[in-house]
KEBA-488604 format. One record per residue (C-alpha): z, y, x; residue in three letters. Coordinates in steps of 0.5 Angstrom, whole numbers, plus 500, padded with zeros to 3 digits. Each point is the difference from the previous one (the first is absolute). Last residue first. Layout:
ZYXALA...
END
This chain:
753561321UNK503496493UNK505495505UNK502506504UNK504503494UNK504493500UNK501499507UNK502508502UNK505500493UNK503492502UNK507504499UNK497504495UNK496494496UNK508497498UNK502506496UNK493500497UNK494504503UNK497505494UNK494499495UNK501506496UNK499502493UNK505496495UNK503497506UNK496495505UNK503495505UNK498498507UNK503495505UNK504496494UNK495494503UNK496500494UNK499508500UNK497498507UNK496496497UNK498504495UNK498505505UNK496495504UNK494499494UNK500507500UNK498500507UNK495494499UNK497503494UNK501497494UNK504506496UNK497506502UNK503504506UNK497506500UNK501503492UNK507494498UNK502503506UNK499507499UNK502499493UNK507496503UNK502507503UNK503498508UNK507499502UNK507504497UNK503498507UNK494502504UNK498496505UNK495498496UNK497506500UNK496498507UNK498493500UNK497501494UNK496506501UNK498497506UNK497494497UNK497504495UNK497504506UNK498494503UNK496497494UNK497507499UNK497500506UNK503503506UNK498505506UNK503498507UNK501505507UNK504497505UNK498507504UNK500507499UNK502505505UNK493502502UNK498505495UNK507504502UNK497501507UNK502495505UNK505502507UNK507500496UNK499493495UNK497498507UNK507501503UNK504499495UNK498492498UNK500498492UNK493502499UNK500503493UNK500496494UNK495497494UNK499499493UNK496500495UNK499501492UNK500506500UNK505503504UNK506496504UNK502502508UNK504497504UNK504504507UNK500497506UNK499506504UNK501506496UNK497501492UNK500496495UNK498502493UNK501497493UNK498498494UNK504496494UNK501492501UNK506500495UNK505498506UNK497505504UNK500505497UNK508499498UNK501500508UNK499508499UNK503500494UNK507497502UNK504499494UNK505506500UNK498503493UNK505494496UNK501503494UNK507500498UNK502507498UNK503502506UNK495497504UNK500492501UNK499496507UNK494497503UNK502492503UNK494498504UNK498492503UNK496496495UNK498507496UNK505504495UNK507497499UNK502506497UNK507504503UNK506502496UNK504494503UNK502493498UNK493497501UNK500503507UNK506495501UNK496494497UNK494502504UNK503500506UNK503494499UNK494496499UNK498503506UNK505497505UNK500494495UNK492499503UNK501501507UNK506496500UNK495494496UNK495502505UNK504499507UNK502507504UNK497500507UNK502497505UNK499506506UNK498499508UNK497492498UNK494503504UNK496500493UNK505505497UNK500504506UNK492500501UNK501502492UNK505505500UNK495503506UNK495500495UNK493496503UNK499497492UNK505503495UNK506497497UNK503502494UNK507504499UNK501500492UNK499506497UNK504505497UNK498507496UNK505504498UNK498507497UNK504507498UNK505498505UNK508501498UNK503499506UNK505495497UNK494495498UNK498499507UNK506498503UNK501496493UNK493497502UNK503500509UNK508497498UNK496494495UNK495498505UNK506499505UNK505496497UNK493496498UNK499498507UNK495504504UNK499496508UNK492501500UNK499505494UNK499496494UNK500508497UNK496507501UNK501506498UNK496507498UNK503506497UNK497505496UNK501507499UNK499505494UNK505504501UNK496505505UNK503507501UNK501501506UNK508498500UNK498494496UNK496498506UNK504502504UNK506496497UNK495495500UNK500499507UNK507500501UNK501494495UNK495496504UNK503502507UNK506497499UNK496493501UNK499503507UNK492500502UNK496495505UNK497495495UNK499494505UNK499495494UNK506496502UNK503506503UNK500503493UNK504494498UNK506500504UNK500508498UNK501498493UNK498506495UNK493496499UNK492503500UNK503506500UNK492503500UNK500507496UNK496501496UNK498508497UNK497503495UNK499507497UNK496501507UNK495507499UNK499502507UNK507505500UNK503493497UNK498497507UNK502506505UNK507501496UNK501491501UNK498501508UNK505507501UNK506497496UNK499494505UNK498492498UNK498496507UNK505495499UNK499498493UNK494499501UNK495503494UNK494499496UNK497507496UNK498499493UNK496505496UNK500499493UNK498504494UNK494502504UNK495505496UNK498506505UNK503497507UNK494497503UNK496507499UNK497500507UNK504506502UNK506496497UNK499494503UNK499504507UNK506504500UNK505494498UNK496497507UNK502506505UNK506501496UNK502493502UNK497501506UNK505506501UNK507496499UNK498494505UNK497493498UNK506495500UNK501500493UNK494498498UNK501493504UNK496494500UNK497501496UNK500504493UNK498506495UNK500498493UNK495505495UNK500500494UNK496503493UNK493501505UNK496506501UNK495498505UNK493501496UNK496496505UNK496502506UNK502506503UNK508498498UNK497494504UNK499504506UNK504505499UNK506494500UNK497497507UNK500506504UNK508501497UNK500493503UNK497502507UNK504506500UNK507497499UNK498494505UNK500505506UNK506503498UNK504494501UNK496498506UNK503506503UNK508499496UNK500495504UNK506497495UNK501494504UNK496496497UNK500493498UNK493498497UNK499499493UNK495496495UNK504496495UNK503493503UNK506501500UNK506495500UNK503501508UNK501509498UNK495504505UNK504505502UNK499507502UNK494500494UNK493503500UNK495498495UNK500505494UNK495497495UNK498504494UNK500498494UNK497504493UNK500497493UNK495502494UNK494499504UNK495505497UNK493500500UNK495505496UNK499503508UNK496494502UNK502492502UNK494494500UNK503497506UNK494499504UNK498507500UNK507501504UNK496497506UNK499494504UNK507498499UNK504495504UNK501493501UNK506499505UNK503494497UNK508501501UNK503495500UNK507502502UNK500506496UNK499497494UNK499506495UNK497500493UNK507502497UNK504499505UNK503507502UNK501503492UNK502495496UNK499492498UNK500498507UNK507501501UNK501493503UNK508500500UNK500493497UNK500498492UNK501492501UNK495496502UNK
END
């Protein structure tokens, strides 16, 4: 299988199945082993409400229409939540993301309400990245100043495509010009650091296409591209349309030149090739300080904070997430949120680690490897395999996906879990 839009390396999927959520809560925070000597080094918080729900996703949100009542009452249940645990742990992270759903959606003043409540509980005090996910279509002067008046350095921008044909596909309801007109507001308020997501194998996307949305994006001058191949979730409305013969979808050898070229006309840019799916551009000297901090805590397994409906969390060798449903995320106590909870041995935690940094294009250290994965282990025994193949290759100090491992990146890297 080739490298779809799965996303389930960053900060929406990580620990988190929606559609097969097994309700095992918590019975106390005892249980997870945390105090105030613990810091995740990343916080997310899930905003769940959207006007629309776009046919691909299957992250937990609800169309809504701006009501701004529930909006308010959701805003004071999760700044509860973030005294609790500020309350708990030291909840001082390096990166913040802030997603849904909408973010932008939310009005001016819950925006200062919340950017209040994260500098009252000493959130704010060392982030280096704060990053606010943003539809085009719901982007104002008066939004972006509230979302850097809360401490925002960082805005994405869900563009998707500049083909108002492929939108309607995905049912994403903004105008392809909306794009530009949002980070000129961005720009305007002071935030240049922007990201702009895209998707590619589209039902009804040729290469003509392709190439008009990269070079579309490009000529805006983002300082970060991330573009996924479009995947298939289980109880989406794309999938019920695709299983109903509504849509044809791209076959994978077209997906897998669409890919290859994004690659090849990425190369010829200042931008790096940094994980499977994200280009971060140069500075003035030439460092590339764009790379996506906050999902780089991920991809190397770091620590991190989840807080909203849904939202995943990972401390101490455990894991859990919140119940994905708003009204009991709205009628339980904070200690009550917890469900899916899992603590790994060390054989799943190596695991993890490998799954995790190899989608980095430099790879993962070889000490680390040869350290926890000894040589005759079934797992190393799989690694050499893969290397056999031309999946898997090593450098000086690292082993990394090949050229051809990065159009099998999910199927590679799912071998070694």
């Amino acid at each position: 299988m080739l490298t779809r839009y799965t996303r389930q390396w960053d900060h929406k999927r990580i620990g988190i199945n929606v559609t097969n959520t097994r309700i095992h809560p918590i019975e106390s925070d005892h249980d997870l082993s945390l105090d105030t000597t613990t810091s995740p080094e990343a916080l997310y918080i899930h905003i769940p409400f959207c006007f629309h729900k776009c046919h691909y996703c299957d992250f937990y949100s609800l169309a809504d229409q701006a009501s701004n009542s529930r909006h308010s009452v959701f805003i004071d249940k999760l700044i509860d939540e973030m005294r609790y645990w500020a309350n708990r742990m030291t909840l001082q992270p390096e990166t913040i993301f802030i997603g849904g759903g909408t973010p932008t959606m939310l009005s001016v003043a819950i925006w200062q309400k919340m950017g209040q409540a994260l500098q009252d509980i000493g959130a704010l005090e060392n982030v280096e990245e704060f990053t606010v996910e943003a539809n085009p279509e719901t982007v104002s002067t008066q939004i972006i100043h509230a979302i850097v008046e809360a401490g925002a350095n960082r805005i994405s921008i869900g563009s998707q495509s500049f083909q108002l044909p492929l939108l309607r596909t995905l049912e994403r309801h903004h105008e392809p010009s909306n794009v530009k007109a949002s980070m000129d507001i961005v720009r305007h308020e002071g935030i240049d650091n922007i990201n702009l997501d895209m998707i590619f194998a589209i039902p009804g996307q040729t290469m003509v296409t392709l190439e008009t949305d990269l070079e579309t994006a490009i000529s805006l001058e983002p300082t970060h591209l991330s573009y996924y191949g479009l995947t298939y979730e289980p109880n989406t409305a794309l999938t019920e349309r695709r299983r109903n013969g509504a849509i044809d979808p791209i076959d994978d050898e077209t997906e897998r030149n669409m890919y290859k070229w994004i690659m090849d006309r990425m190369s010829t840019t200042a931008f790096e090739h940094y994980e499977v799916s994200s280009w971060a551009a140069p500075n003035h000297s030439g460092d590339h300080p764009y790379q996506c901090r906050h999902n780089l805590m991920y991809w190397t397994n770091r620590t991190w904070l989840g807080l909203g409906p849904s939202a995943a969390s990972h401390l101490n060798g455990q894991r859990w997430k919140n119940v994905p449903h708003l009204g009991q995320y709205l009628r339980n106590e904070p200690a009550a949120l917890k469900v899916d909870y899992e603590a790994f041995d060390q054989d799943r935690c190596i695991g993890e680690q490998l799954m995790m940094t190899l989608r980095l294009r430099k790879g993962i250290n070889l000490e680390w490897i040869q350290s926890q994965v000894p040589v005759g282990t079934k797992r190393r025994q799989m690694i050499d395999e893969l290397v056999s193949q031309n999946l898997l290759a090593t450098t000086n100090t690292h082993l990394r996906l090949t050229p051809q491992g990065l159009f099998l990146a999910d199927s590679v890297i799912g071998e070694l879990l």
